[in-house]
N, C-alpha and C positions, 0 to 999 in steps of 0.2 A: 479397383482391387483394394478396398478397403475394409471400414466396418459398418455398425450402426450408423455412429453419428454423421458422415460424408452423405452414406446412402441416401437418410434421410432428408440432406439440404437437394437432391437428387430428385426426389420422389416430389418434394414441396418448391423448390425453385428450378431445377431441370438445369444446376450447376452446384459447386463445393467453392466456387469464388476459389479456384487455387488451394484447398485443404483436401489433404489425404490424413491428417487427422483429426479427433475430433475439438474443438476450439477450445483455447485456454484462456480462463478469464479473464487472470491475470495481464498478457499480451494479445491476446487475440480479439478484434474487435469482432463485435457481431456483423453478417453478412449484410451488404445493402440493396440487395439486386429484391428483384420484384419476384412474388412466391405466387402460386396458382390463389392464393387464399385472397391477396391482393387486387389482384386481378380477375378473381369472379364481383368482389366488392364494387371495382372502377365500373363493373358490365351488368350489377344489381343481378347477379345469379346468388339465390340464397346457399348460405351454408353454414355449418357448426361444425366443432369439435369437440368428441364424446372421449372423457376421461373417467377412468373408474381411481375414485377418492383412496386415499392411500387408509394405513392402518389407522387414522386418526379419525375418518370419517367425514372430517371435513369437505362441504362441494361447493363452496362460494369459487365464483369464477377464478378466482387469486390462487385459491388453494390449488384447486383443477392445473391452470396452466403453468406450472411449474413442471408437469408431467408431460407436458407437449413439447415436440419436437421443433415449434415456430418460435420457440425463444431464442433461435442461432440466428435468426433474425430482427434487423430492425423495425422492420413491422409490427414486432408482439409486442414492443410497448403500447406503439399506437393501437391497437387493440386492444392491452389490457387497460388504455386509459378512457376508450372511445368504444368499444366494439367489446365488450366484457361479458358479454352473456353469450356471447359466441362460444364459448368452453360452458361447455353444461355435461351433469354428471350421465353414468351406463343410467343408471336410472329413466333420464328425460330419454336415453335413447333409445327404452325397451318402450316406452309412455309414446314416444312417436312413430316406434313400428306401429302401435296397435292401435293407436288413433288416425294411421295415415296422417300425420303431420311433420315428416321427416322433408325436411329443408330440400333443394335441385340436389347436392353433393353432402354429403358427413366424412368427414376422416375419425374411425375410432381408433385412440391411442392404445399400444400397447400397455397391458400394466403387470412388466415383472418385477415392479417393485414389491409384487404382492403374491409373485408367484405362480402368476396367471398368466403367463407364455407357454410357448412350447421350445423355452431355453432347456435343453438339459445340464446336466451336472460340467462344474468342470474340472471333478477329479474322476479317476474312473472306478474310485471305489464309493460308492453311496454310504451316504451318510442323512442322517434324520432331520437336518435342514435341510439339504441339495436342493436343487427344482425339480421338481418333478411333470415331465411333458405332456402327462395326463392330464394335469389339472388345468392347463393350459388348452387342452384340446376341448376339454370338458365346458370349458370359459367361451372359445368359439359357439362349440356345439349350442350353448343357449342362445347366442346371438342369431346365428342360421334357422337353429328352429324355429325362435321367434319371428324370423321375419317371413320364414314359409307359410304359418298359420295364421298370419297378419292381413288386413285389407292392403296393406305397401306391398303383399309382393306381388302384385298384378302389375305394376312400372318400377319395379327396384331391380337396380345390378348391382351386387356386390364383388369387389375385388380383394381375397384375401392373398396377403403377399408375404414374406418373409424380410427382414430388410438387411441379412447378411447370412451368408451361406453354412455358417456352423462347424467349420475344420471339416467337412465330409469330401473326400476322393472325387473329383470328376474328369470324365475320362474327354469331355468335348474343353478344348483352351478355351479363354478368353477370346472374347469376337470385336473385331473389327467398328468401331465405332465414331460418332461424328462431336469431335471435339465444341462445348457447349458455347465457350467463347476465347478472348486471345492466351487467356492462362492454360496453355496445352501440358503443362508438368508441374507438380505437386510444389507448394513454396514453402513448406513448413516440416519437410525431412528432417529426423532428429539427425543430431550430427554424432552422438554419444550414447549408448552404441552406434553408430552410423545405421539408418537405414537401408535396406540392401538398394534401393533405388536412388542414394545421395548422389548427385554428379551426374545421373544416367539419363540421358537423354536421346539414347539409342534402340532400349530394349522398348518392345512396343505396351509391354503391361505396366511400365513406368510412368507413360503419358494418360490422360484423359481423353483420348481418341481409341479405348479398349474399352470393352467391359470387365467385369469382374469374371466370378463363376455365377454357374448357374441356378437357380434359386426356384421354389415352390410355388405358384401362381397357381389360384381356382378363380374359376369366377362363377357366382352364382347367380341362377335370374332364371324368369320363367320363358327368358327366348333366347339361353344358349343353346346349343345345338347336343344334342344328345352324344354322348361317349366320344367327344371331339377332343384332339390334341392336338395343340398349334405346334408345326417346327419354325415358325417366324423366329427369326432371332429379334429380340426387342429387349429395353431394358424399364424400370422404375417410370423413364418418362414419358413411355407410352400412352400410362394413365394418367398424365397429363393432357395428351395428345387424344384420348378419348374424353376428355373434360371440352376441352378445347373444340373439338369436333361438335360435340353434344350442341354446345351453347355458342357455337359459332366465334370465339373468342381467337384473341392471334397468340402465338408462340412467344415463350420466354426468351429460349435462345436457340442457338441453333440446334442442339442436343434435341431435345423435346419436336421443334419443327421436325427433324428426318424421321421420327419413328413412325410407325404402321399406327391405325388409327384405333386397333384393339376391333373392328366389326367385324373380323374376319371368327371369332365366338359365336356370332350371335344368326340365329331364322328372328328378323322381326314378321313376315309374313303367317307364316306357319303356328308359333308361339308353341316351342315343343314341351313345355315344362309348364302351359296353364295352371294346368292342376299338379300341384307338388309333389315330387315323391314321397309314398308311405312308409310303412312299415320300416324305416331308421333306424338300425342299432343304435343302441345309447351306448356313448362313451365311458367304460370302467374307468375308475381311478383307483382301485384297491392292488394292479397287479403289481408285482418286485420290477424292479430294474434288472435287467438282464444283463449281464456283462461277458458268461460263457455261452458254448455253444458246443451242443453234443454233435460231436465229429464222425461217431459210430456206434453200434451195438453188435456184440459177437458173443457168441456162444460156442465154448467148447467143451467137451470132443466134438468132432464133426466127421461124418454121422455121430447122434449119442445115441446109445442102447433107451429100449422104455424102458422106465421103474427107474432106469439109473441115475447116480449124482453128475452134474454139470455146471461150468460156470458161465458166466452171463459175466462181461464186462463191458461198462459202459465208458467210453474216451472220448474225452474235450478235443475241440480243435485246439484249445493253446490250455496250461496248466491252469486253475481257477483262479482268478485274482481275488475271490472271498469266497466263504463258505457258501456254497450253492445247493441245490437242494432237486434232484432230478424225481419226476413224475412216472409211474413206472406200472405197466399193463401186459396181458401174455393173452396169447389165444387161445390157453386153457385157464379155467377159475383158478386162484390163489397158487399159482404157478411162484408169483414174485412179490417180495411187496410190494404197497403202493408208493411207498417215497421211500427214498436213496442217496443221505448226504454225500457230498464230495467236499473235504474239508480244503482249505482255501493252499492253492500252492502245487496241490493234487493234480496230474494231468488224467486220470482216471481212478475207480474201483472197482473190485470183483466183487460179486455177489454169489452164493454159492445155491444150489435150486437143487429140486430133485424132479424131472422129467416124468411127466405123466405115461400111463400106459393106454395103450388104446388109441393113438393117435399117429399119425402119418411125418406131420413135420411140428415146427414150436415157432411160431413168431414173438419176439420179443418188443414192445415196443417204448421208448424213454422219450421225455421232452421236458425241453426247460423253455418258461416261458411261453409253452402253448406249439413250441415250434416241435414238429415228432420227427423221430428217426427210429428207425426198426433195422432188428438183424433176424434171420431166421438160419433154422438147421431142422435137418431131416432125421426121421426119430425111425430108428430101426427095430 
């Protein structure tokens, strides 16, 4: 039950060394324990690390791994001193889809330092820097496609993961998990404010024998199994655990050893995805952030006479938190206009219409964000 940075010593050593948060420079020494990165090295399974170069442009290996998540480890020295070209930029890693020259394993870093995640915002009113999750998705979206029209994706699986849940509701707890080694509760709880878990050693989401919530996992390749959804409970170090498998390597710790091996995804038999799927929506990045949500559509009088005047009122589920902007359509021509502010604070508007003659009923239909909702009335 953490954030980023745990997750990630998680995902890369299959423990947090006792951190529930994420390492302070200052005090906190880098972790020492052995990371999958290490340990393909010891077993000569190739591998890289694809950084996309920050605003400066910079890709020498120096620059790159500052943006990796192996610096909570003692290892990224000896790599940055030894093993330096192991971090190579998005570039080399669109250059070895399409050459077929991508290494046994790659970890591509995320890079929101540039806005290319799918962080959203963390206020709920948008503003003209915020993140915006499109362009993030848009950033994937090249990756995936390139590797579909590539000679790699005839033996590539890609794992795309999320590495912390986002503040989003979920209705299944935290699950039952196998503590990775003897540090079974967090040693680095602030004390001021007190974290809620300071002292606890009873609640089970306090220890490292739980998981977190639950989190976004695709995996692509041309022998997962068609419209399949795993309910395996697993967590981050499964895909250790399918690294591990792959290339016959042994467990970090005990974490990573109990998880499922991740083949329960894949027909290698069959190869249900040979030939990639086509026709691909492209990812927009032009739409608004949506923050309401039309609740209803009504129109009254009910029954309305034809010929006569009527009002159409469209209501938010919650009052708008900015000026919002509704989309607006009838199943008669120019019944309504086509757009409908709702100025910000507003929990609805009326719009006032004059009801066609010669028709039976009126559907009305509104949508923000592409999401519709319709009211209809019977026209007498």
């Amino acid at each position: 039950m953490s954030r980023t940075q745990p997750n990630r010593m998680y995902l890369y050593g299959a423990t947090s060394e006792g951190h529930a948060y994420p390492l302070n420079t200052s005090h906190s020494p880098q972790l020492s324990g052995k990371t999958i990165f290490e340990l393909m090295q010891d077993n000569n399974v190739s591998w890289k690390i694809y950084v996309h170069p920050d605003s400066s442009g910079c890709t020498s290996p120096h620059c790159l791994a500052r943006f990796s998540y192996l610096n909570q480890w003692t290892y990224y020295q000896y790599v940055l001193q030894n093993l330096a070209n192991q971090f190579q930029p998005v570039s080399q890693l669109m250059s070895d889809i399409q050459n077929g020259t991508l290494p046994q394993v790659s970890f591509v870093e995320p890079a929101g330092y540039l806005g290319l995640d799918e962080h959203a915002s963390d206020n709920d009113v948008p503003s003209a820097d915020a993140p915006d999750v499109q362009l993030g998705a848009k950033y994937i979206e090249s990756i995936i496609n390139a590797l579909m029209s590539s000679p790699s994706w005839k033996d590539t699986v890609l794992i795309l993961t999320y590495d912390e849940f986002g503040g989003f509701y979920d209705h299944v707890p935290p699950q039952p998990a196998v503590a990775p080694d003897a540090m079974k509760f967090p040693t680095d709880l602030i004390t001021s404010p007190p974290d809620i878990c300071l002292n606890d050693t009873s609640d089970a989401i306090c220890g490292f024998d739980h998981t977190g919530y639950r989190l976004p996992l695709i995996v692509v390749s041309p022998f997962t199994k068609s419209n399949y959804v795993s309910h395996t409970v697993m967590d981050y170090t499964a895909i250790l655990k399918f690294i591990e498998t792959r290339f016959n390597l042994p467990s970090l710790t005990a974490r990573d050893a109990a998880q499922p091996d991740m083949t329960e995804f894949f027909d290698f038999r069959n190869v249900p995805w040979a030939t990639p799927p086509s026709n691909i929506p492209t990812q927009d990045t032009s739409m608004s952030c949506v923050l309401e949500a039309l609740g209803a559509v009504s129109i009254t009088p009910n029954p309305v006479p034809a010929g006569s005047a009527a009002t159409v009122t469209l209501s938010l589920t919650n009052p708008a938190l900015d000026n919002v902007t509704v989309a607006l359509s009838a199943s008669s021509a120019s019944v309504v206009p086509s757009r409908v502010p709702i100025a910000s604070g507003a929990p609805s508007v009326q719009i006032p219409i004059t009801v066609p003659s010669g028709i039976t009923s009126l559907t009305v239909t509104g949508s923000i964000g592409g999401i519709p909702v319709s009211g209809t009335v019977k026209v007498e």
